[in-house]
TIRO-629405 format. One record per residue (C-alpha): residue number from 1; x, y, z. Coordinates in Angstrom, 2 decimals. Example, Ala and Ser with C-alpha at 12.3 -4.5 7.8 and 13.67 -1.06 7.14 Angstrom:
2
rec seq->1 | x->12.30 | y->-4.50 | z->7.80;
rec seq->2 | x->13.67 | y->-1.06 | z->7.14;
! end
This chain:
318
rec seq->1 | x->0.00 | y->0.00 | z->0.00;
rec seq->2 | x->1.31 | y->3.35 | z->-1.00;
rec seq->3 | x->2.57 | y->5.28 | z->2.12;
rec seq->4 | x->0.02 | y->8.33 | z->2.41;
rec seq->5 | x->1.35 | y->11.69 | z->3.18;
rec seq->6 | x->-0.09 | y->15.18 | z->5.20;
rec seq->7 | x->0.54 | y->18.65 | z->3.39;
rec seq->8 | x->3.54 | y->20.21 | z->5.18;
rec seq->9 | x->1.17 | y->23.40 | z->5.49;
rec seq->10 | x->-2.31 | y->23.47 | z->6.03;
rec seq->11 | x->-5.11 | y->26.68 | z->6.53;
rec seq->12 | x->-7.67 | y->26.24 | z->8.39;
rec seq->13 | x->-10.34 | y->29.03 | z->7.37;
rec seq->14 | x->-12.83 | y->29.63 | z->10.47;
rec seq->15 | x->-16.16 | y->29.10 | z->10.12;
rec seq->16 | x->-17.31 | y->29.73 | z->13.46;
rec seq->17 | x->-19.16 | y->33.13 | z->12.53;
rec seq->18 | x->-21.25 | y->31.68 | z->9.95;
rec seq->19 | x->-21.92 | y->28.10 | z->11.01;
rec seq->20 | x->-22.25 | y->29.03 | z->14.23;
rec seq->21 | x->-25.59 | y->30.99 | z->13.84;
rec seq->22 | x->-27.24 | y->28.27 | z->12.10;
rec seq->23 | x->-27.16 | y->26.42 | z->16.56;
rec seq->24 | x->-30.93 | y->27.57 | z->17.72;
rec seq->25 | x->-30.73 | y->31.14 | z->19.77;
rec seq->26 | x->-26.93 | y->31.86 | z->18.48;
rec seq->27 | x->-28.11 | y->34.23 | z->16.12;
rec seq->28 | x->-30.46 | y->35.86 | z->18.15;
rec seq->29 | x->-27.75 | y->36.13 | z->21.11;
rec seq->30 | x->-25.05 | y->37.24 | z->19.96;
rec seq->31 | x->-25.10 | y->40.94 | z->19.77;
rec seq->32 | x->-22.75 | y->42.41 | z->16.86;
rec seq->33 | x->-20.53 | y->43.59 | z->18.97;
rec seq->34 | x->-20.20 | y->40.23 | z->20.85;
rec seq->35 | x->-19.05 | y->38.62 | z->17.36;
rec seq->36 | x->-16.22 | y->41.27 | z->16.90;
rec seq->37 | x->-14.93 | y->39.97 | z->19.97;
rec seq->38 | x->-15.47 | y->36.58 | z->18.93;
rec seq->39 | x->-13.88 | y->37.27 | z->15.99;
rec seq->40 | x->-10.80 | y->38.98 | z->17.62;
rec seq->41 | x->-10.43 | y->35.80 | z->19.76;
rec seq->42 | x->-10.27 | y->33.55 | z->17.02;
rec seq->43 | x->-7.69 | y->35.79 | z->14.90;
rec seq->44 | x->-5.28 | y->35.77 | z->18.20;
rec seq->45 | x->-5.08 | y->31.82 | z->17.65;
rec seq->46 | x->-3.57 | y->32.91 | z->14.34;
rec seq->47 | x->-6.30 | y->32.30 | z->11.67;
rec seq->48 | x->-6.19 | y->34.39 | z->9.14;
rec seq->49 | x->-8.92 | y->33.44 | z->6.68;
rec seq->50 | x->-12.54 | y->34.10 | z->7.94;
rec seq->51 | x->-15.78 | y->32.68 | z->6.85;
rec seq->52 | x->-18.20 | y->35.19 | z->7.33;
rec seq->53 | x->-21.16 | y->35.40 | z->5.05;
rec seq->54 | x->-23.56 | y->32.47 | z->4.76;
rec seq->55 | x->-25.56 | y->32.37 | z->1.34;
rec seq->56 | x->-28.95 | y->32.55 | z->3.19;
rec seq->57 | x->-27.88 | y->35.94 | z->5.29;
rec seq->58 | x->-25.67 | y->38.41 | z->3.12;
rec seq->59 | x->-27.54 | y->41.59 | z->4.74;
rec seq->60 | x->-25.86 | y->44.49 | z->6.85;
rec seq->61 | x->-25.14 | y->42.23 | z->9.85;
rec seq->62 | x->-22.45 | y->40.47 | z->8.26;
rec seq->63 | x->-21.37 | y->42.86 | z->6.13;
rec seq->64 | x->-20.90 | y->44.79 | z->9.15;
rec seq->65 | x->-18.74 | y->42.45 | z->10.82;
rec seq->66 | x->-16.77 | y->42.02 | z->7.37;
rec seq->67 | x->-16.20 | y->45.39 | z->7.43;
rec seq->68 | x->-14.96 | y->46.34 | z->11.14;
rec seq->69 | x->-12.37 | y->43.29 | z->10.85;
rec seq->70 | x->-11.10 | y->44.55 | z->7.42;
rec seq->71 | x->-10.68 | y->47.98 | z->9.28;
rec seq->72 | x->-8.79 | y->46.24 | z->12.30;
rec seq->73 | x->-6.40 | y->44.17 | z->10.37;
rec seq->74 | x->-6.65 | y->45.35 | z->6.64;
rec seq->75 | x->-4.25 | y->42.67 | z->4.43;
rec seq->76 | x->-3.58 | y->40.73 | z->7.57;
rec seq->77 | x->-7.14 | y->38.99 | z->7.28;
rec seq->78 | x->-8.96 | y->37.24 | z->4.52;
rec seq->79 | x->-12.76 | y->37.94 | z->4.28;
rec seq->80 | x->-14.45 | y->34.96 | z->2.44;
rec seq->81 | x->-18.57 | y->35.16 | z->1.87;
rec seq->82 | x->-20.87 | y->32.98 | z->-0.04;
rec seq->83 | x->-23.87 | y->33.66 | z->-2.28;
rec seq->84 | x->-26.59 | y->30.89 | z->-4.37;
rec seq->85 | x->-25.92 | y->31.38 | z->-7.65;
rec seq->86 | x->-29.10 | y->30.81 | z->-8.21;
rec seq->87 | x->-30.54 | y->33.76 | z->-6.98;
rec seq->88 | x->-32.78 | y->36.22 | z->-8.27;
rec seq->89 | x->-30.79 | y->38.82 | z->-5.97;
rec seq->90 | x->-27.31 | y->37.71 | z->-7.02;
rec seq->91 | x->-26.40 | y->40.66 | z->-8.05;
rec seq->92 | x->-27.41 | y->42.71 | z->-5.68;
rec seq->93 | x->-26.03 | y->40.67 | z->-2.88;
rec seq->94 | x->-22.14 | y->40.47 | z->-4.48;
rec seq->95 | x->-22.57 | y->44.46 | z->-4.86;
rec seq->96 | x->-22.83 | y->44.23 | z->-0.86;
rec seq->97 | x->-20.11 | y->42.39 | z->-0.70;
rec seq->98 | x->-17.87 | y->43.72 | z->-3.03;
rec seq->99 | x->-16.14 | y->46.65 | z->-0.77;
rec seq->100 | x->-15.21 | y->43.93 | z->2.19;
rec seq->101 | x->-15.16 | y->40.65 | z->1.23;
rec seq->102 | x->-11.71 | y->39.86 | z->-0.22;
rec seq->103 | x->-13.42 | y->36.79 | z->-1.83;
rec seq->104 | x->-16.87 | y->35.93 | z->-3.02;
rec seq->105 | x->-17.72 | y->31.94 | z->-3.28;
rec seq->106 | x->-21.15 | y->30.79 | z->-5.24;
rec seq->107 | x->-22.85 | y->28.01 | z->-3.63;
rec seq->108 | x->-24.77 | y->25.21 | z->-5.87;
rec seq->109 | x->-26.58 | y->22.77 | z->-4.63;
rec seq->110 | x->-26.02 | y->19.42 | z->-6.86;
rec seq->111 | x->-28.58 | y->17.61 | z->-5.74;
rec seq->112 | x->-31.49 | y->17.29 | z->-7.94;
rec seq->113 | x->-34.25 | y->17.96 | z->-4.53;
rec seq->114 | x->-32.87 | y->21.65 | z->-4.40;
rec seq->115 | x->-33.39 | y->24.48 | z->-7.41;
rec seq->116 | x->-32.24 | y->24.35 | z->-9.61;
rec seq->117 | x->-33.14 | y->20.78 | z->-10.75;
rec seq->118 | x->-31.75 | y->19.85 | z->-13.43;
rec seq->119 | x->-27.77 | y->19.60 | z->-14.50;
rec seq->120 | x->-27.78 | y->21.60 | z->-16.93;
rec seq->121 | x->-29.86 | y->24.69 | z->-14.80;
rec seq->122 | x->-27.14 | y->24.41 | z->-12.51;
rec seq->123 | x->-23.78 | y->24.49 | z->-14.50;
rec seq->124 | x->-25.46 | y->27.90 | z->-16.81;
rec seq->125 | x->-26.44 | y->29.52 | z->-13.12;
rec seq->126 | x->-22.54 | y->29.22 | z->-12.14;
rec seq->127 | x->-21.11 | y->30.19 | z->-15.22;
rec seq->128 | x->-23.98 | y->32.91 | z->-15.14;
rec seq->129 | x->-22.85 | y->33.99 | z->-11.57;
rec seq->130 | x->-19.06 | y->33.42 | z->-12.19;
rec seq->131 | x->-18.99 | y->35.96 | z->-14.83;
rec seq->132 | x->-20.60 | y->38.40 | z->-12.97;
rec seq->133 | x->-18.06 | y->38.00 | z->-10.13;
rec seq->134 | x->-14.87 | y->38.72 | z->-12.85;
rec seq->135 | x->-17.21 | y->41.73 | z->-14.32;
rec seq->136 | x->-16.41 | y->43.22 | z->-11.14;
rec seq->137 | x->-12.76 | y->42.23 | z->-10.58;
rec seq->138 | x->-13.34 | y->39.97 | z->-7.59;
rec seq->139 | x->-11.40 | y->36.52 | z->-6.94;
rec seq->140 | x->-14.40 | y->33.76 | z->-6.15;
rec seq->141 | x->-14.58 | y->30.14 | z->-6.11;
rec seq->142 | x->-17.56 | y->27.98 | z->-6.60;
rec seq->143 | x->-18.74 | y->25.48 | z->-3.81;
rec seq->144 | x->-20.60 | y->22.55 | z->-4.55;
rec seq->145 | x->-23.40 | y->21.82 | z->-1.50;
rec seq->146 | x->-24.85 | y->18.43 | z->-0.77;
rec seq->147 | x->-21.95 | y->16.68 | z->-2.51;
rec seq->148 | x->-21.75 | y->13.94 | z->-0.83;
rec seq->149 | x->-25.33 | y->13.21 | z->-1.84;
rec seq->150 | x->-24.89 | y->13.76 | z->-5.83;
rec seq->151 | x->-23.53 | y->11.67 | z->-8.49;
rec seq->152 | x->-19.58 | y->11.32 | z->-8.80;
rec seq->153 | x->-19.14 | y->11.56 | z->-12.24;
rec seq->154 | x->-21.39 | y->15.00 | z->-11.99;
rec seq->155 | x->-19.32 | y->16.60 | z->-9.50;
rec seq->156 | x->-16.12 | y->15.83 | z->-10.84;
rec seq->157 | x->-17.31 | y->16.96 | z->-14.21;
rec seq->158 | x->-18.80 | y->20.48 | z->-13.14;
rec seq->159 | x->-15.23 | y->20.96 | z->-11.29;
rec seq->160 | x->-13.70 | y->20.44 | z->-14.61;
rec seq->161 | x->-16.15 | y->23.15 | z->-15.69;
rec seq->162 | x->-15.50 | y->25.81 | z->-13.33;
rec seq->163 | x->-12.11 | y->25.12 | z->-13.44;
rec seq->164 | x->-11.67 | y->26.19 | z->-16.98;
rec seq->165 | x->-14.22 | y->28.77 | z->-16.25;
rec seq->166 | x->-11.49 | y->30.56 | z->-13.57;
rec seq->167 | x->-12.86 | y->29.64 | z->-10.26;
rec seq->168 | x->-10.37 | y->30.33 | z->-7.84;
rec seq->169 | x->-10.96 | y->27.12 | z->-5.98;
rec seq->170 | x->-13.63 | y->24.32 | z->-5.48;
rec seq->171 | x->-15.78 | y->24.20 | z->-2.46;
rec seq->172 | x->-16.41 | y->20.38 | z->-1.31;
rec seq->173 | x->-19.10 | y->20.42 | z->0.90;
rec seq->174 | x->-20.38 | y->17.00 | z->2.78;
rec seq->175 | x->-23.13 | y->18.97 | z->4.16;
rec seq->176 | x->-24.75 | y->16.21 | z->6.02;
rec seq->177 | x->-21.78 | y->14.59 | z->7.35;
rec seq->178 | x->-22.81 | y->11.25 | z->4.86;
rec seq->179 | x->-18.76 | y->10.16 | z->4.26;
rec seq->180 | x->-16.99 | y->8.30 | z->6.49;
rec seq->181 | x->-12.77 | y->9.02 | z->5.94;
rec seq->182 | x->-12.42 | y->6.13 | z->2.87;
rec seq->183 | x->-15.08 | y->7.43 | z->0.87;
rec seq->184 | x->-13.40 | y->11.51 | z->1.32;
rec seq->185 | x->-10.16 | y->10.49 | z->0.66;
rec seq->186 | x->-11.25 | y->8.79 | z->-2.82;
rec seq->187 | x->-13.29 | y->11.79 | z->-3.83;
rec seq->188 | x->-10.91 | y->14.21 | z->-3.09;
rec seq->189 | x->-8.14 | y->12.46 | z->-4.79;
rec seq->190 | x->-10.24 | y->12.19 | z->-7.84;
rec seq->191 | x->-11.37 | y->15.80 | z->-7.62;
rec seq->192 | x->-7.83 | y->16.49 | z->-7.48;
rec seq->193 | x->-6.75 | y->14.88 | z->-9.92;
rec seq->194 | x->-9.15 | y->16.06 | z->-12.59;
rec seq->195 | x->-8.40 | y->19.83 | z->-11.77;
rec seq->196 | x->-5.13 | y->19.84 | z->-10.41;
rec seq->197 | x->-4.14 | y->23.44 | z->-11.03;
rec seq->198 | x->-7.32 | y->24.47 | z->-9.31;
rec seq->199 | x->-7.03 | y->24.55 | z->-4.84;
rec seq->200 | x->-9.74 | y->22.21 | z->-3.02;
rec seq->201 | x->-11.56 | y->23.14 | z->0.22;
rec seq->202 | x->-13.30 | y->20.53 | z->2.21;
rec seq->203 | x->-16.35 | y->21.60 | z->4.41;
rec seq->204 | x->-17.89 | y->18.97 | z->6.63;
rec seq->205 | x->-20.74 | y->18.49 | z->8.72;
rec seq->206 | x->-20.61 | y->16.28 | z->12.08;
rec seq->207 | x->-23.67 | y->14.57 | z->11.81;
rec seq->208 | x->-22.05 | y->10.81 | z->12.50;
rec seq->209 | x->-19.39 | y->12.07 | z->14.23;
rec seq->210 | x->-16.65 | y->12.13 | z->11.52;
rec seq->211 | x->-15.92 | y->15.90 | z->10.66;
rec seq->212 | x->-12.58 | y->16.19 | z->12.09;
rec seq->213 | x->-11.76 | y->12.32 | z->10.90;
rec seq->214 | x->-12.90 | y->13.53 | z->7.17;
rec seq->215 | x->-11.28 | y->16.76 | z->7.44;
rec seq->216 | x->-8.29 | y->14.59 | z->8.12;
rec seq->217 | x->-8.80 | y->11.81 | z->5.13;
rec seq->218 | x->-9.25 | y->15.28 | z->2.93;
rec seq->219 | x->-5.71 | y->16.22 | z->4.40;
rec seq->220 | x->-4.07 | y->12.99 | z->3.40;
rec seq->221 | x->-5.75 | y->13.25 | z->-0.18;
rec seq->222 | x->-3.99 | y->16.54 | z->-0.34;
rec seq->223 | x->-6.64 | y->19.11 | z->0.53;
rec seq->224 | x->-4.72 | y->22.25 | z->1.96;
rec seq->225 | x->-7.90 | y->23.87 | z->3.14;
rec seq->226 | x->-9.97 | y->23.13 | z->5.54;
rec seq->227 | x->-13.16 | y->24.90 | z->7.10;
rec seq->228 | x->-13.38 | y->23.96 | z->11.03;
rec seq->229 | x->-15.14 | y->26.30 | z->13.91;
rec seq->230 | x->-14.45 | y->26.45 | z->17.51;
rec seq->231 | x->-15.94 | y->23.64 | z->19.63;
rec seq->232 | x->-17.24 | y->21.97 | z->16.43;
rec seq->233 | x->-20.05 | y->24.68 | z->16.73;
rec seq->234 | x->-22.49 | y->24.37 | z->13.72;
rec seq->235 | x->-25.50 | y->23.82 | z->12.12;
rec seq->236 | x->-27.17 | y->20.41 | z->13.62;
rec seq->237 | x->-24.16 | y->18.10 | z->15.31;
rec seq->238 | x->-22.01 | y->21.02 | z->13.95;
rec seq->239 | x->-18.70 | y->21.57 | z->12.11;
rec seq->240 | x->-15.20 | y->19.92 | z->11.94;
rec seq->241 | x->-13.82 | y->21.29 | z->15.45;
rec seq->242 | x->-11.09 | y->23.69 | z->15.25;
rec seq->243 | x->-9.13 | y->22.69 | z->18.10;
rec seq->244 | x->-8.97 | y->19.46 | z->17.91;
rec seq->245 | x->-7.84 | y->19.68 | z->14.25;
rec seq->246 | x->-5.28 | y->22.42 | z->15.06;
rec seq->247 | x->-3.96 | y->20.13 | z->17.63;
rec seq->248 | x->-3.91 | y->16.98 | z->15.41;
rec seq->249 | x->-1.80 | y->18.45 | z->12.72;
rec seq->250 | x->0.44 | y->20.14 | z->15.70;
rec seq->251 | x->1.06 | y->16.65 | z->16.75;
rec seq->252 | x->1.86 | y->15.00 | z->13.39;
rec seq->253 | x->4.08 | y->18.43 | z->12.72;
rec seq->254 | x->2.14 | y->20.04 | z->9.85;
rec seq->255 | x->2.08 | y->23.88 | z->10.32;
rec seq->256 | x->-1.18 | y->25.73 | z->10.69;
rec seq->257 | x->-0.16 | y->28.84 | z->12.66;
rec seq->258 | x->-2.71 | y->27.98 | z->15.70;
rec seq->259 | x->-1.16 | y->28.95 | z->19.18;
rec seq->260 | x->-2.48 | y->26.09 | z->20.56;
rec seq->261 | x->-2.07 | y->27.55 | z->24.57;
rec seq->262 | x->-4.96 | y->29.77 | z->23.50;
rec seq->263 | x->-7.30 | y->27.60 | z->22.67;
rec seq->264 | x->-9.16 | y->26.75 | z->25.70;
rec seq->265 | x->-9.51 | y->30.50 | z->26.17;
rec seq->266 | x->-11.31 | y->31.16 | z->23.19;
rec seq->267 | x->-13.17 | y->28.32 | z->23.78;
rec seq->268 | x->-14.51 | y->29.10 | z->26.95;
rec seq->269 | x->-15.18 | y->32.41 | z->25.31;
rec seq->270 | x->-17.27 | y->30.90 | z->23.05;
rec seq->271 | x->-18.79 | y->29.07 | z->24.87;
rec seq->272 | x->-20.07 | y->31.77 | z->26.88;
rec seq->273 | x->-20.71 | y->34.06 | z->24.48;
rec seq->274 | x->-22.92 | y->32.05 | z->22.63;
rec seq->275 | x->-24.42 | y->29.53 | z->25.53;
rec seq->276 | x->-23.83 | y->26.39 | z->23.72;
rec seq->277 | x->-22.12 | y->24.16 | z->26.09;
rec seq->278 | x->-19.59 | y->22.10 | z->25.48;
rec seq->279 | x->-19.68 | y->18.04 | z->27.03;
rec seq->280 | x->-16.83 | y->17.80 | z->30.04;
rec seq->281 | x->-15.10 | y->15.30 | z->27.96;
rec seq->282 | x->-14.72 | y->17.42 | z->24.47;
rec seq->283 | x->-11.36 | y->16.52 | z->22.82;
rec seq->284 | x->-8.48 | y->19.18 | z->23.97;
rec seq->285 | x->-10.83 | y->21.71 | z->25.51;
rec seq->286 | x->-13.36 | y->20.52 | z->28.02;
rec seq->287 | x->-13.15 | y->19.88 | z->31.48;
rec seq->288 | x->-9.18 | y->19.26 | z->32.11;
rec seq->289 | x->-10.34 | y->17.24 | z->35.33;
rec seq->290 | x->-11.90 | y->14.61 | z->33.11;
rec seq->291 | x->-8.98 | y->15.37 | z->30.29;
rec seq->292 | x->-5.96 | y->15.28 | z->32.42;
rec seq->293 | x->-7.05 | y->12.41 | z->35.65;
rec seq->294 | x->-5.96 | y->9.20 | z->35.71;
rec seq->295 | x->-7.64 | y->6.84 | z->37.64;
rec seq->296 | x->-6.60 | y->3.69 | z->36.46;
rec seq->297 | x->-4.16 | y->1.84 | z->38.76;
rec seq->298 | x->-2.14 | y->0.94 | z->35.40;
rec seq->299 | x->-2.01 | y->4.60 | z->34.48;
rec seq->300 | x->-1.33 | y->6.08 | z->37.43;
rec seq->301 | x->1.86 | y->3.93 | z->37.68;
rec seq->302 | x->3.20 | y->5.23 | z->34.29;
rec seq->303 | x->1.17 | y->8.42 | z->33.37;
rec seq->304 | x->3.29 | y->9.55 | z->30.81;
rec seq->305 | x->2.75 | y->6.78 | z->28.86;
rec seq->306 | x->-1.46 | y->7.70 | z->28.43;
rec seq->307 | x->-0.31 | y->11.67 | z->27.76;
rec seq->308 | x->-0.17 | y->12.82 | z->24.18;
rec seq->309 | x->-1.55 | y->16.18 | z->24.21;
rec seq->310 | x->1.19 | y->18.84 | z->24.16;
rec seq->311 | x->2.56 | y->20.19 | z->27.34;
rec seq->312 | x->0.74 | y->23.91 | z->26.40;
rec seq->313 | x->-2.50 | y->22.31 | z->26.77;
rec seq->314 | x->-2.27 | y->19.70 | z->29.78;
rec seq->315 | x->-0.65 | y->22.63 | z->31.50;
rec seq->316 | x->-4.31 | y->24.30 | z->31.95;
rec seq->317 | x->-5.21 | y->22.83 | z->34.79;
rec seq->318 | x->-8.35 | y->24.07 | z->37.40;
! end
C-alpha cells in the first residue's frame, strides 16, 4: 500500500461566525458587537482566513462584521462570503459584498431535490454567476453543497467546468456529514486529480461524528484547506472542530499557525458568548479534570505513557 502523506502546510479558514448561527438562539444572542470579539479571539489563535457570510444571510449584519475586521487588520485577514448562484438577488447581494469581502464563493446545490433541478440549470447559473463575479474584478470560487449526496461523475465533471471557467478554488461540501474518511479520501483524490491546477476546500458536517476524521482523510488526499469552527459549533451536530484539528496536525508536525495555549480560552469564550455548552469530555478543551485524571491503577503507575496532548495544553489545569 502506498505510504500516504499530510501537506507540510495546512489553513484552516474559520467558520465559526457563519456556522455558528445556524445552533438555535446563536443568532439571536449574539449581539454584533459580541461577534467582533469573537472574531478577535479567534484571529489571536492565528487564523487568518474568515468565513463570514452564509448564502442565506448576506444583509448588513455580516457585512458589518466584514467590514470592522477589514478595518482592524486590513491585508492581515482574509474575508471569504458565499452567495446561491441561483438567486434572483445575485447581483445585488455580491454588490454588498464587493467593498469587504476579499473573496466571493457561489454556492450550488447538486442535488437534484434543491433548485435548480436539473444539470444543466445548474452548471449555466454558475457560469452565469461566475462571470458576474470577474465583471467586477473579484477573486471567487464555486462550492458545490450536498456533494456527498450527488452523483460522482457529476461533480467531478462540473469541477472540470468551473475550473476552466477561472474559479479560484472548489468548495467540497459533505453537508450532512454522509462520508466516512475512505469514501473523502477517494473523492478528493479524484477531484484532485481532474483539476489539479485548481485549490480544493473541504467543508464537513458532524452529523455521525466524523468531521474532524474527514477533514483529516481530505488532508491525506492533499486538501490544503480546511473549514473547522471552535468547539465543532455548527448547524445540527455542527462543524469539523477547530481545536482538535489544530492540535492533530500540531502533533503529526504540519504547520497551521494555531497557538495552541490559547485555545481553551477562546473556547470558553465561546462558549459563553454564545451559551452552547460544550460536554466535560470534548477533545483538547473541556473539562481538564476529566482530560488530564488518571484513575486507572495501570495509568497512574506510568502516566506519561497515556499523555499525548502537548505540554501547552495539559498545563491548563483548574
Amino acid at each position: 500500500m502506498k505510504k500516504m502523506h499530510l501537506p507540510g502546510r495546512i489553513i484552516l479558514r474559520d467558520t465559526t461566525l457563519r456556522e455558528g448561527l445556524d445552533v438555535p438562539g446563536v443568532e439571536k444572542r449574539l449581539k454584533l458587537s459580541d461577534r467582533l470579539i469573537l472574531a478577535r479571539a479567534i484571529f489571536s489563535l492565528g487564523i487568518r482566513e474568515f468565513d463570514i457570510v452564509h448564502p442565506g444571510r448576506v444583509h448588513e449584519k455580516s457585512i458589518w462584521l466584514a467590514r470592522e475586521l477589514k478595518r482592524l487588520y486590513g491585508n492581515r485577514i482574509i474575508i471569504h462570503g458565499a452567495a446561491y448562484a441561483f438567486n434572483a438577488r445575485l447581483r445585488e447581494e455580491l454588490m454588498l459584498m464587493a467593498n469587504w469581502v476579499d473573496d466571493i464563493d457561489l454556492v450550488i446545490p447538486l442535488i437534484r431535490a434543491r433548485e435548480p433541478h436539473t444539470h444543466k440549470q445548474k452548471v449555466r447559473a454558475t457560469l452565469r454567476g461566475l462571470k458576474e463575479l470577474q465583471r467586477m474584478g473579484k477573486q471567487g470560487g464555486v462550492g458545490f453543497a450536498n456533494a456527498s449526496q450527488c452523483e460522482r461523475g457529476f461533480l467531478i465533471a462540473f469541477s472540470k467546468t468551473v475550473a476552466d471557467a477561472g474559479a479560484d478554488k472548489i468548495i467540497i461540501y459533505d453537508s450532512v456529514g454522509l462520508w466516512d474518511p475512505l469514501e473523502t479520501y477517494k473523492l478528493m483524490r479524484d477531484v484532485s486529480t481532474a483539476v489539479p491546477h485548481t485549490p480544493l476546500l473541504f467543508h464537513c458536517h458532524n452529523d455521525l461524528g466524523l468531521a474532524v476524521a474527514n477533514s483529516v482523510a481530505a488532508a491525506y488526499a492533499g486538501v490544503k484547506y480546511l473549514d473547522a469552527s471552535m468547539n465543532g459549533l455548527g448547524d445540527r451536530a455542527g462543524n469539523a472542530a477547530l481545536e482538535q484539528l489544530a492540535t492533530l496536525f500540531h502533533i503529526k508536525k504540519v504547520t497551521t499557525g494555531i497557538t495552541l495555549r490559547k485555545l481553551r480560552a477562546v473556547s470558553d469564550l465561546v462558549e459563553k458568548l454564545t451559551g452552547i455548552k460544550k460536554a466535560v469530555n470534548h477533545p483538547i478543551v473541556g473539562d481538564p479534570k476529566i482530560l488530564f485524571s488518571h484513575i486507572s491503577p495501570k495509568h497512574l503507575t506510568d502516566r506519561k505513557a497515556f499523555e499525548i496532548l502537548p505540554r501547552e495544553l495539559r498545563a491548563v489545569r483548574r
